[in-house]
ZAMARGU-4260 file (C-alpha; in steps of 0.2 Angstrom, whole numbers, plus 5000, padded with zeros to 4 digits):
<rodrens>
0) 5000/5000/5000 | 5008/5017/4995 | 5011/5029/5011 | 4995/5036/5019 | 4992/5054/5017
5) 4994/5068/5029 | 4978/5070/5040 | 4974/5084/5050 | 4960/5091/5063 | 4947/5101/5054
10) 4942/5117/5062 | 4927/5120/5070 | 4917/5126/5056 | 4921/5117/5039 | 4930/5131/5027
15) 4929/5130/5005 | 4944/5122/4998 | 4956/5136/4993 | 4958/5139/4974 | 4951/5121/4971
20) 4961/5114/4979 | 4960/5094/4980 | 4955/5087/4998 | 4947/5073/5008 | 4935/5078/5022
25) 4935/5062/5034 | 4920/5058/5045 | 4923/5054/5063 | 4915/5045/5069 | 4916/5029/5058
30) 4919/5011/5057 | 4918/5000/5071 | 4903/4999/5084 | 4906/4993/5102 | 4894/4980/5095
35) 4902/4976/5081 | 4920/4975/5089 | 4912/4962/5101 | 4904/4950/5090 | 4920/4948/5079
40) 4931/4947/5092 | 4920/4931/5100 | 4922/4923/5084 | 4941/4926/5086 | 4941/4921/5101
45) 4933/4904/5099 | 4942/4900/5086 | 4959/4901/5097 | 4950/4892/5112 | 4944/4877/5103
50) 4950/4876/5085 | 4942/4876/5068 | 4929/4875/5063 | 4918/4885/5075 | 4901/4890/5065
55) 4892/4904/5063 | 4872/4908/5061 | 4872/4920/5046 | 4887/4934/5043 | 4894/4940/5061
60) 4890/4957/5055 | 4888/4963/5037 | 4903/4966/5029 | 4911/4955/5016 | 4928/4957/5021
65) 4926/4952/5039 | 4916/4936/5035 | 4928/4932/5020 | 4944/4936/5034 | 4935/4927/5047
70) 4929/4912/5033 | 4951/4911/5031 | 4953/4906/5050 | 4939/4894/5052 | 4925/4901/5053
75) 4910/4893/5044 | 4894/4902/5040 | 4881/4896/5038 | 4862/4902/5035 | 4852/4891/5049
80) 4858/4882/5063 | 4851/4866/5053 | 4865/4867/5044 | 4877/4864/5060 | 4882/4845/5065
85) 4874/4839/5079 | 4885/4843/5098 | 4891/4857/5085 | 4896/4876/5091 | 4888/4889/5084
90) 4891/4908/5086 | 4875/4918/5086 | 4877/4935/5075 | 4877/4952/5081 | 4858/4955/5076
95) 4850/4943/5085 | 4842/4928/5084 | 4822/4924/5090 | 4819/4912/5104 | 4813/4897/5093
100) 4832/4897/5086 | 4838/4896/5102 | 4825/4882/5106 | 4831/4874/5090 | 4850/4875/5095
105) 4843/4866/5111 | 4835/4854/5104 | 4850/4848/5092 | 4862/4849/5105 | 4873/4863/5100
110) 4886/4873/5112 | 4879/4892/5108 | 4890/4909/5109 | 4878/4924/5109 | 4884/4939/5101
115) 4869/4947/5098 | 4875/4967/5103 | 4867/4973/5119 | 4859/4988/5113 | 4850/4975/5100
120) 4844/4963/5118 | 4838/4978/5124 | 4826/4981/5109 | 4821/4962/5110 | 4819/4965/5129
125) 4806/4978/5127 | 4795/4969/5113 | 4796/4954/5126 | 4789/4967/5140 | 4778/4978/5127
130) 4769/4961/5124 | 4768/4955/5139 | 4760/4972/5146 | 4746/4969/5131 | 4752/4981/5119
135) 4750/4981/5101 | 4771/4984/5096 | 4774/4995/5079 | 4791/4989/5073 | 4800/5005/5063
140) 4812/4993/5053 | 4817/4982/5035 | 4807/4967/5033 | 4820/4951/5031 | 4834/4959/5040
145) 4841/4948/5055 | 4838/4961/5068 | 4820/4962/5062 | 4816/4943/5060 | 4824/4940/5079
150) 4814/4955/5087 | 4798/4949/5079 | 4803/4932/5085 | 4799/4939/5100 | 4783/4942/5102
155) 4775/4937/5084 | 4758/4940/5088 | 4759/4954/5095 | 4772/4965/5082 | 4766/4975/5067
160) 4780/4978/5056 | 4782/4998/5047 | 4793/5000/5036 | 4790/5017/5027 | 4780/5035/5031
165) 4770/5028/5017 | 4767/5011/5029 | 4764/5020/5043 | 4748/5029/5032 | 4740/5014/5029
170) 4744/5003/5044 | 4729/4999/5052 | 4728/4990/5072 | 4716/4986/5083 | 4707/5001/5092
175) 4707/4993/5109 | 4723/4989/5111 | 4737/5001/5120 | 4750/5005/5107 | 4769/5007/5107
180) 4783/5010/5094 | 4801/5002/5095 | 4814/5002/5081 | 4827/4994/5073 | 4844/5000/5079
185) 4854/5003/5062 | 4840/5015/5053 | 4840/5032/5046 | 4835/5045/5062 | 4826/5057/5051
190) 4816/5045/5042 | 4814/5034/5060 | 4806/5049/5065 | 4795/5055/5048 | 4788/5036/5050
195) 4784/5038/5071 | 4778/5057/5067 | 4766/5050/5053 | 4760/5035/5067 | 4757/5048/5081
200) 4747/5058/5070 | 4736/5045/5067 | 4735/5037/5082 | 4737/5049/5097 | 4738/5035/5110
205) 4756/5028/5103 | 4768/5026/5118 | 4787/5031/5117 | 4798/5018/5120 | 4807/5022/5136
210) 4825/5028/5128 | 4830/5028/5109 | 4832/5011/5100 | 4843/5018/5088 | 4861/5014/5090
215) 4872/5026/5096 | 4884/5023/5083 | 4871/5023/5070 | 4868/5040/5074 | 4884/5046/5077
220) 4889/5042/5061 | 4874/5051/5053 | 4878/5066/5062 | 4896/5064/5054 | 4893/5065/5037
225) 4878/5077/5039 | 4893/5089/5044 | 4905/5083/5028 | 4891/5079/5015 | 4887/5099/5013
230) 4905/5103/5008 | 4907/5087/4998 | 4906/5086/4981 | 4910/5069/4982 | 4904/5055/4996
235) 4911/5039/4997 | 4905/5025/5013 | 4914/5011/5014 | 4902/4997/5020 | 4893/4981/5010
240) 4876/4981/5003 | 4868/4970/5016 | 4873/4982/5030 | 4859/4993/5033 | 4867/5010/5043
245) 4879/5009/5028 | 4866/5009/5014 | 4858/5025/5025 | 4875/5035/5027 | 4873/5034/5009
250) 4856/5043/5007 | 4861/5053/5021 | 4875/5061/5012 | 4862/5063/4997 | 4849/5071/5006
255) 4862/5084/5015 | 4865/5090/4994 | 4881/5083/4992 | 4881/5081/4972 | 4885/5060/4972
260) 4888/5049/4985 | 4894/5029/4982 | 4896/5015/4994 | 4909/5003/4990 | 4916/4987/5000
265) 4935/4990/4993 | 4945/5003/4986 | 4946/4995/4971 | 4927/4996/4966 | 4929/5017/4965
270) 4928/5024/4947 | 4940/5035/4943 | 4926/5046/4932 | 4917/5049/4949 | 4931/5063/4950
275) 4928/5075/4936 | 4926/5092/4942 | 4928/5085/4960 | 4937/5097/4972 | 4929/5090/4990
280) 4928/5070/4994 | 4919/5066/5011 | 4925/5048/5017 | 4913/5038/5030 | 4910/5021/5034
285) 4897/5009/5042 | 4899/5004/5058 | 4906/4985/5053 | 4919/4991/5041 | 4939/4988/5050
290) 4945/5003/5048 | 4960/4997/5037 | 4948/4998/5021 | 4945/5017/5025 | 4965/5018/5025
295) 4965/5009/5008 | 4953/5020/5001 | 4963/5034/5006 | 4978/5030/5000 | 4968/5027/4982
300) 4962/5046/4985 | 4982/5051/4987 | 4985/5042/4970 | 4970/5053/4963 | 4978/5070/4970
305) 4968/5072/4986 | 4981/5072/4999 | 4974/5084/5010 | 4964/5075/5024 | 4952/5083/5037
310) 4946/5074/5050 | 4930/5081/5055 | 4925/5074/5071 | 4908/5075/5079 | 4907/5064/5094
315) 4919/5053/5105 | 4917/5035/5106 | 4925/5025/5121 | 4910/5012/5124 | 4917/4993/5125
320) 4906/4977/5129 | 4912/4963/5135 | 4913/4946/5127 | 4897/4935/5129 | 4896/4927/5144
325) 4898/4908/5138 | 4914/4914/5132 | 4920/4920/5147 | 4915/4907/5158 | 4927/4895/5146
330) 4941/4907/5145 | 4942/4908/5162 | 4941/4890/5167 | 4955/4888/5156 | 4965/4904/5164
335) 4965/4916/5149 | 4963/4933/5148 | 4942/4935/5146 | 4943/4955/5143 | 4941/4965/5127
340) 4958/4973/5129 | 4958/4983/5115 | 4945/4996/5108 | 4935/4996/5090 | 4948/5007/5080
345) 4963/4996/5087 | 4954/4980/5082 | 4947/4987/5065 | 4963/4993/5059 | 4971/4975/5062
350) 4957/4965/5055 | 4965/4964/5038
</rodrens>
């Protein structure tokens, strides 16, 4: 990889290139999630601990490059837990599973490692209680993604799932019932809120969920590149097409006017003709991309003339989850270190 180019802190407000000048305006926050870190490092960590093959219920998280990385070392993906041998291991994603998987693991005998992210237990937590209490459950989110299939694994006769404003028009639920919202965590925030804005209009009873489902790394990142997209000319986010807060940095940047915005999984897949006329490129990525693909688009964007990098930085992230607890309890028979010692950005930038 050619050398990296120079970065520097951008100043509080965001000034025009000078004489059209080439530069990169970097989004900070990016990349790994707290959740994200986690999950992969579980898979890692099985693998040392009890050798290949340790198998995996759908992608870890959605990027090809981690699975592909992880696929190298052992891992073995696979779509249902079906597909595991009997006694098997299996490694439950980061977006969750519903209970009748869990029940199915069970019932075939299979060790399980859940690495469903917390702040995605959380939202099945509250379907499981919503129900319970007797309310109807609007569920903001994408029909066949895992978060959304587990969730409404939850409590299935009791969820109604929303996907759009225009959904949340001609939705239609019981009168008698009391009514509350939850949301997938990896959406858009404005169009979350069109959607739940739209519902309350329409049903003045709907219940709050008691904090924000929506990630915190979700939103950070669309905070970032709301700040970039405006000076872009230019926005490229590095993430996969399955992975859904990638996908929305990606209409974020549009709806903030930048002129074009691409996502992309490798540097490679960038078209040299996106440039023409370009003077500002604002650089993000989804919140499972390592953080050594950002580096390599960068490095292409040097090539290109655009040397310059500002990093614009919005928030600070130190949260860090420990590993899942079946995890723990075998590391530490065994006398090993049980700890996520080191943070997102370390870990992204080595997963290479």
């Amino acid at each position: 990889m050619p050398a990296l180019p120079r970065r520097r802190a951008a100043p509080a407000e965001i000034r025009p290139p000078r004489g059209g000048a080439k530069r990169v305006l970097l989004a900070a926050p990016r990349g790994y999630c707290a959740g994200v870190d986690r999950a992969v490092i579980a898979v890692e960590r099985a693998l040392e601990l009890y050798g290949a093959p340790v198998y995996v219920r759908k992608q870890i998280v959605h990027n090809r490059h981690v699975v592909e990385t992880l696929s190298e070392r052992g891992a073995v993906f696979v779509d249902e837990t079906a597909e595991v041998p009997a006694g098997g291991r299996v490694v439950f994603s980061a977006h969750g599973v519903a209970p009748a998987v869990h029940a199915e693991a069970a019932e075939r005998e299979l060790t399980t490692i859940d690495a469903t992210c917390p702040l995605v237990t959380k939202v099945h937590r509250e379907a499981v209680r919503f129900a319970r209490d007797g309310y109807r459950i609007l569920l903001v989110g994408h029909a066949g993604h895992e978060e959304v299939e587990g969730t409404m694994g939850e409590a299935p006769g009791a969820i109604t799932l929303v996907q759009t404003p225009e959904e949340a028009r001609a939705v239609e639920v019981p009168g008698e019932e009391p009514l509350v919202w939850i949301s997938q965590t990896t959406l858009s925030v404005d169009e979350t809120m069109a959607t739940v804005e739209i519902l309350r209009e329409r049903f003045p009873q709907l219940s709050d969920p008691p904090s924000d489902d929506i990630c915190y790394a979700t939103q950070n990142r669309q905070v970032a590149i709301k700040k970039i997209a405006p000076g872009a000319d230019l926005v490229l986010v590095v993430g996969s097409a399955n992975s859904s807060n990638s996908v929305r940095l990606v209409e974020v940047a549009l709806e903030q006017g930048t002129a074009a915005a691409y996502r992309v999984d490798f540097a490679r897949e960038i078209d040299e003709a996106w440039f023409h006329g370009v003077a500002t490129v604002g650089v993000s990525s989804g919140a499972s991309v390592p953080e050594a693909l950002v580096e390599e688009v960068l490095a292409l964007l040097a090539d290109y003339g655009y040397a310059d990098v500002e990093e614009v930085r919005t928030a600070e992230e130190d949260l860090m989850f420990s590993l899942p607890r079946e995890l723990r309890e075998d590391l530490k028979a065994r006398g090993q270190e049980s700890s996520n010692k080191k943070g997102g950005a370390d870990r992204a930038h080595e997963l290479r």
